[in-house]
N, C-alpha and C positions, 0 to 999 in steps of 0.2 A: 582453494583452501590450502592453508599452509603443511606443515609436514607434522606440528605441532597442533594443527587444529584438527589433523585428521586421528591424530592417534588418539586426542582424548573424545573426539566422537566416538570412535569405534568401540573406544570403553563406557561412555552414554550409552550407546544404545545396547551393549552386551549385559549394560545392569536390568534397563526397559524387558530385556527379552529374560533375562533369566529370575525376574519375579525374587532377588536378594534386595533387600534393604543397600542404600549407599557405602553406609560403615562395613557392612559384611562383605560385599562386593572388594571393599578395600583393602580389607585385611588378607583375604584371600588370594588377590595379586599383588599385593606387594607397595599397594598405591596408599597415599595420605586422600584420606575420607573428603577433607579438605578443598583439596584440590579438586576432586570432583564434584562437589558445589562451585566452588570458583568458574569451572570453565561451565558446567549447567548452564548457570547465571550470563554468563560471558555471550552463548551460544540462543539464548532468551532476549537477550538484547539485541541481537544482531537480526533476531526474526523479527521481531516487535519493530527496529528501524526499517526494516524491509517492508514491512507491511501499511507502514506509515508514507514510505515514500510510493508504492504502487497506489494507493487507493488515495492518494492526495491529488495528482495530477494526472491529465489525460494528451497527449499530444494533439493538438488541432493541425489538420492542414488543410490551407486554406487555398490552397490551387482545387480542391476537391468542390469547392462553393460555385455553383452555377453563377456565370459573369451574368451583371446586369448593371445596370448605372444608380450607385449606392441612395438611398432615399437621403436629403438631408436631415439634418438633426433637429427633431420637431418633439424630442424627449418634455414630457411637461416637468414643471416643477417639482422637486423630492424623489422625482425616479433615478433612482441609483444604477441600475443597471437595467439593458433594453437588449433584448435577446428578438434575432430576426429568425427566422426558420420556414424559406422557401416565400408563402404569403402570410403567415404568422407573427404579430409582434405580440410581443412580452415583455410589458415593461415590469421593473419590478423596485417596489422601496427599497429594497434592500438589500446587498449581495448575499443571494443564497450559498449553501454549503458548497466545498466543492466535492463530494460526493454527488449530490443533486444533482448540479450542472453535469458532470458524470455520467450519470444515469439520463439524464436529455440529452445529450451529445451520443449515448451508445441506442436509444428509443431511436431516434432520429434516425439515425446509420441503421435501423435495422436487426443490431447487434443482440437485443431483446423480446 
Protein backbone atom coordinates (compact mmCIF):
# COMPACT_ATOMS: atom_id res chain seq x y z
CA UNK A 1 0.00 0.00 0.00
CA UNK A 2 1.16 3.26 -1.03
CA UNK A 3 2.22 6.24 1.30
CA UNK A 4 -0.91 7.76 -0.11
CA UNK A 5 -3.06 4.99 0.29
CA UNK A 6 -2.15 4.47 3.76
CA UNK A 7 -2.74 7.93 5.03
CA UNK A 8 -6.20 8.13 3.73
CA UNK A 9 -7.07 4.62 5.31
CA UNK A 10 -5.79 5.51 8.59
CA UNK A 11 -8.26 8.59 8.26
CA UNK A 12 -11.18 5.78 7.01
CA UNK A 13 -10.90 3.91 9.76
CA UNK A 14 -10.45 6.89 12.43
CA UNK A 15 -13.97 8.27 11.10
CA UNK A 16 -15.38 4.07 11.34
CA UNK A 17 -13.96 4.23 14.99
CA UNK A 18 -15.01 7.52 16.15
CA UNK A 19 -18.93 7.25 15.36
CA UNK A 20 -18.57 11.37 13.40
CA UNK A 21 -20.29 11.56 10.23
CA UNK A 22 -17.73 12.16 7.06
CA UNK A 23 -18.29 15.86 6.85
CA UNK A 24 -17.62 16.42 10.58
CA UNK A 25 -14.83 14.14 10.61
CA UNK A 26 -13.48 16.60 7.86
CA UNK A 27 -13.92 19.67 8.98
CA UNK A 28 -12.36 18.69 12.16
CA UNK A 29 -8.97 17.73 10.54
CA UNK A 30 -8.65 19.88 8.26
CA UNK A 31 -9.57 17.26 5.22
CA UNK A 32 -12.23 18.02 2.01
CA UNK A 33 -15.27 15.76 2.98
CA UNK A 34 -14.74 14.86 -0.60
CA UNK A 35 -11.95 13.27 -0.66
CA UNK A 36 -12.85 11.05 1.73
CA UNK A 37 -15.62 9.52 -0.31
CA UNK A 38 -13.25 9.50 -3.27
CA UNK A 39 -10.63 7.28 -1.64
CA UNK A 40 -13.88 5.23 0.45
CA UNK A 41 -14.99 4.52 -3.04
CA UNK A 42 -11.37 4.05 -4.43
CA UNK A 43 -10.72 1.48 -1.33
CA UNK A 44 -14.30 -0.44 -2.10
CA UNK A 45 -13.33 -1.21 -5.41
CA UNK A 46 -10.18 -2.65 -4.80
CA UNK A 47 -11.89 -5.14 -2.17
CA UNK A 48 -14.75 -5.96 -4.45
CA UNK A 49 -11.76 -6.76 -7.31
CA UNK A 50 -10.13 -8.82 -4.70
CA UNK A 51 -12.82 -10.68 -4.10
CA UNK A 52 -13.73 -11.42 -7.57
CA UNK A 53 -10.33 -12.52 -8.39
CA UNK A 54 -10.08 -15.02 -5.21
CA UNK A 55 -13.42 -16.75 -5.48
CA UNK A 56 -13.32 -16.95 -9.36
CA UNK A 57 -10.36 -19.39 -9.78
CA UNK A 58 -8.97 -22.20 -7.98
CA UNK A 59 -5.28 -23.38 -8.87
CA UNK A 60 -5.29 -27.21 -10.01
CA UNK A 61 -2.26 -29.18 -9.74
CA UNK A 62 -2.19 -31.94 -11.48
CA UNK A 63 0.95 -33.87 -10.48
CA UNK A 64 -1.37 -34.32 -7.19
CA UNK A 65 -3.78 -36.70 -9.72
CA UNK A 66 -3.07 -40.48 -9.09
CA UNK A 67 -1.20 -41.68 -12.52
CA UNK A 68 -3.31 -44.16 -14.37
CA UNK A 69 -3.75 -44.50 -18.20
CA UNK A 70 -6.27 -41.69 -19.17
CA UNK A 71 -9.89 -43.37 -20.28
CA UNK A 72 -10.50 -42.29 -23.91
CA UNK A 73 -12.96 -39.79 -24.96
CA UNK A 74 -16.29 -41.79 -24.87
CA UNK A 75 -18.22 -38.06 -23.82
CA UNK A 76 -21.82 -38.69 -25.38
CA UNK A 77 -23.29 -36.03 -27.38
CA UNK A 78 -24.28 -32.40 -25.69
CA UNK A 79 -21.94 -33.04 -22.63
CA UNK A 80 -20.03 -30.12 -22.38
CA UNK A 81 -18.03 -30.75 -19.62
CA UNK A 82 -16.96 -34.43 -18.00
CA UNK A 83 -15.40 -34.16 -14.66
CA UNK A 84 -13.35 -37.56 -13.50
CA UNK A 85 -12.77 -37.91 -9.66
CA UNK A 86 -10.86 -41.06 -8.69
CA UNK A 87 -13.77 -43.74 -10.23
CA UNK A 88 -16.40 -41.11 -10.55
CA UNK A 89 -17.56 -39.60 -13.84
CA UNK A 90 -19.60 -36.55 -14.23
CA UNK A 91 -20.62 -35.46 -17.18
CA UNK A 92 -22.36 -32.41 -17.44
CA UNK A 93 -24.50 -30.23 -20.16
CA UNK A 94 -23.21 -27.59 -19.35
CA UNK A 95 -20.32 -25.66 -17.72
CA UNK A 96 -21.16 -25.24 -14.19
CA UNK A 97 -20.16 -22.01 -12.26
CA UNK A 98 -16.78 -21.70 -11.30
CA UNK A 99 -17.47 -21.38 -7.79
CA UNK A 100 -19.07 -24.94 -7.98
CA UNK A 101 -16.31 -26.43 -9.66
CA UNK A 102 -14.60 -24.66 -6.44
CA UNK A 103 -16.51 -26.19 -4.12
CA UNK A 104 -15.91 -29.93 -5.87
CA UNK A 105 -12.25 -29.48 -6.24
CA UNK A 106 -11.97 -28.31 -2.15
CA UNK A 107 -14.92 -31.56 -1.33
CA UNK A 108 -12.63 -33.73 -3.16
CA UNK A 109 -9.34 -32.53 -1.39
CA UNK A 110 -11.03 -32.74 1.77
CA UNK A 111 -10.66 -29.05 2.35
CA UNK A 112 -14.60 -29.13 3.53
Amino acid sequence: MSETEQFWRKHLDAIDASGLTTKVYAEQNQLKAIELYKWRNHFRRQAERSRKQQSGFMRVNLESVQSRPAPLATSRPGTACTITLDDMRIELATLPPANWLRSLCLTARGDQ
